[in-house]
C-alpha positions as CSV (number, residue, x, y, z in Angstrom):
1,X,0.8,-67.3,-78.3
2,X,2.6,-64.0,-79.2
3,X,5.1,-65.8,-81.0
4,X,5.0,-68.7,-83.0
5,X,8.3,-71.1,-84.1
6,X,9.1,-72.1,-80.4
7,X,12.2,-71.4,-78.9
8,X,14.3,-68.6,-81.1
9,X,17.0,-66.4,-80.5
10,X,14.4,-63.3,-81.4
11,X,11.4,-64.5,-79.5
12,X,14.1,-64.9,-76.3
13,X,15.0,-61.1,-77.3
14,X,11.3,-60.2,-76.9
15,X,11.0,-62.2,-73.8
16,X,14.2,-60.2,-72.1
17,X,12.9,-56.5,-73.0
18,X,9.2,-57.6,-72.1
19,X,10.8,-58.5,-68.3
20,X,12.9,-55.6,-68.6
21,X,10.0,-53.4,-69.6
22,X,7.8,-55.0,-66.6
23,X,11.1,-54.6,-63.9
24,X,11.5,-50.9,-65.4
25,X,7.4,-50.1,-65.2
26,X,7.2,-51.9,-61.3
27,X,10.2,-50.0,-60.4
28,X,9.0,-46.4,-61.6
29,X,5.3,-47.3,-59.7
30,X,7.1,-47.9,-56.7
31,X,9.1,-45.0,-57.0
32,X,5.8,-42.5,-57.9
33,X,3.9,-44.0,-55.3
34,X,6.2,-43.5,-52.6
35,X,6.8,-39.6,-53.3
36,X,3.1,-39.3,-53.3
37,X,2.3,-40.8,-50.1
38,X,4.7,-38.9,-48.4
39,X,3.9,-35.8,-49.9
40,X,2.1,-33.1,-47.3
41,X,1.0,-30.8,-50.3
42,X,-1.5,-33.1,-51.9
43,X,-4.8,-33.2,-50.1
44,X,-6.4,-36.9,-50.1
45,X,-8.6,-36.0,-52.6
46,X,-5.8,-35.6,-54.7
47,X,-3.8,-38.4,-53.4
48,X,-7.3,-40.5,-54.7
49,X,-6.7,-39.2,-58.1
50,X,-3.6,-39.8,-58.8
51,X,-3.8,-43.4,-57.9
52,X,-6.6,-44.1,-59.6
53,X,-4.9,-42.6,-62.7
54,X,-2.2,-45.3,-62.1
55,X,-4.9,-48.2,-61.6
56,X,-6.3,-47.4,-64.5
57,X,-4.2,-46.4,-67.0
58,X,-0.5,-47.5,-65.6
59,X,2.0,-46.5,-67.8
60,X,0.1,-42.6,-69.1
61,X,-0.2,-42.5,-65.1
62,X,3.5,-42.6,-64.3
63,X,4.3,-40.5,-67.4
64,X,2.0,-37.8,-66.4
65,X,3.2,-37.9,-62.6
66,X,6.8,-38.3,-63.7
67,X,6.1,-35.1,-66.0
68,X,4.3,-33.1,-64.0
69,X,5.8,-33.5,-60.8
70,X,9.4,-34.7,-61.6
71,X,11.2,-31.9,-60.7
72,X,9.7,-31.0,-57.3
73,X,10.4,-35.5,-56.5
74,X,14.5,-34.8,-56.9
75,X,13.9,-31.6,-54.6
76,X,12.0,-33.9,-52.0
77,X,14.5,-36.5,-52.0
78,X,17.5,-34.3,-52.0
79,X,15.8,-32.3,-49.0
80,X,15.0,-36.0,-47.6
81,X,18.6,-37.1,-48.2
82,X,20.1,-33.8,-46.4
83,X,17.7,-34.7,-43.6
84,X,19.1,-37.9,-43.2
85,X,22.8,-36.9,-42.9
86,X,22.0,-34.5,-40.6
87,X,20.3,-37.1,-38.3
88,X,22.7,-39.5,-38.7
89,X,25.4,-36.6,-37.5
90,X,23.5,-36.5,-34.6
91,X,23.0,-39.8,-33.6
92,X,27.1,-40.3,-34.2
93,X,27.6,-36.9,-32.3
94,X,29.8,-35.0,-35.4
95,X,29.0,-31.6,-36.7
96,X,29.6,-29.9,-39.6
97,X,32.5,-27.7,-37.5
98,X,34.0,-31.6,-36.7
99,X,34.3,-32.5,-40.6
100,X,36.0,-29.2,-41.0
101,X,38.6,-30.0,-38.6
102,X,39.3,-33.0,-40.0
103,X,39.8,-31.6,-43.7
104,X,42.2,-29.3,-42.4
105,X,44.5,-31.4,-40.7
106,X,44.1,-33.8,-44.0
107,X,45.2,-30.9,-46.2
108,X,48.2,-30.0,-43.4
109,X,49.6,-33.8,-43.8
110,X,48.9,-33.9,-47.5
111,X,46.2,-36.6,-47.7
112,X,44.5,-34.4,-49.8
113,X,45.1,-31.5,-52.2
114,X,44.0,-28.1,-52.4
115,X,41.8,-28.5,-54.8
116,X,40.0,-31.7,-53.0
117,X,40.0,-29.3,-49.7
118,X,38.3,-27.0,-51.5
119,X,35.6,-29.4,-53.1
120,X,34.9,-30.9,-49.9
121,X,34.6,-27.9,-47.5
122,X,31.9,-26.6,-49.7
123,X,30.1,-29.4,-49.8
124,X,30.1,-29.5,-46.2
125,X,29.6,-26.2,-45.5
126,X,25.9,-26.4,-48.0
């Protein structure tokens, strides 16, 4: 028994942030495991590695994936992401040029203001 005395407001403290920890630890594997699978860079050799790294020792494992390789993950899912909304523009049928359009004729009834017009038209145009 980790903690002895039964039911206390501390040990229910220690319970919460042990789930948390778990929930927070389960998430993050998912998370790694996922960018590395889909990854086309990493030869299965590689692959093999890394996942034994995270059999083995879990929590070092993420670490060491999350350090080493964190800033090429948020590249990967913002190129995934950009991916996406471009399919789903073509499955609805609007393009960028249609979005455009629309921004301008907000602007023209006063929906929006300049300064919104602005904001959006460049993130469209990206």
């Amino acid at each position: 028994m980790l903690f002895n005395g039964g039911f206390t407001f501390p040990n229910f403290l220690a319970d919460v942030f042990s789930v948390f920890m778990f929930i927070l630890w389960f998430w993050l594997l998912i998370t790694v495991s996922g960018d590395l699978f889909r990854r086309s860079d990493v030869s299965g050799l590689g692959k093999v590695g890394w996942v034994i790294l995270l059999i083995i020792l879990p929590y070092i494992g993420i670490f060491a994936y999350l350090l080493t390789q964190g800033r090429g993950m948020a590249e990967r899912d913002q190129a995934r992401a950009k991916q996406a909304r471009e399919d789903l523009r073509q499955v609805v049928g609007f393009s960028a040029a249609d979005e455009l359009e629309k921004l301008d004729r907000l602007k023209v009834a006063g929906s929006i203001s300049a300064e919104e017009h602005a904001r959006l038209r460049a993130r469209l145009v990206q």
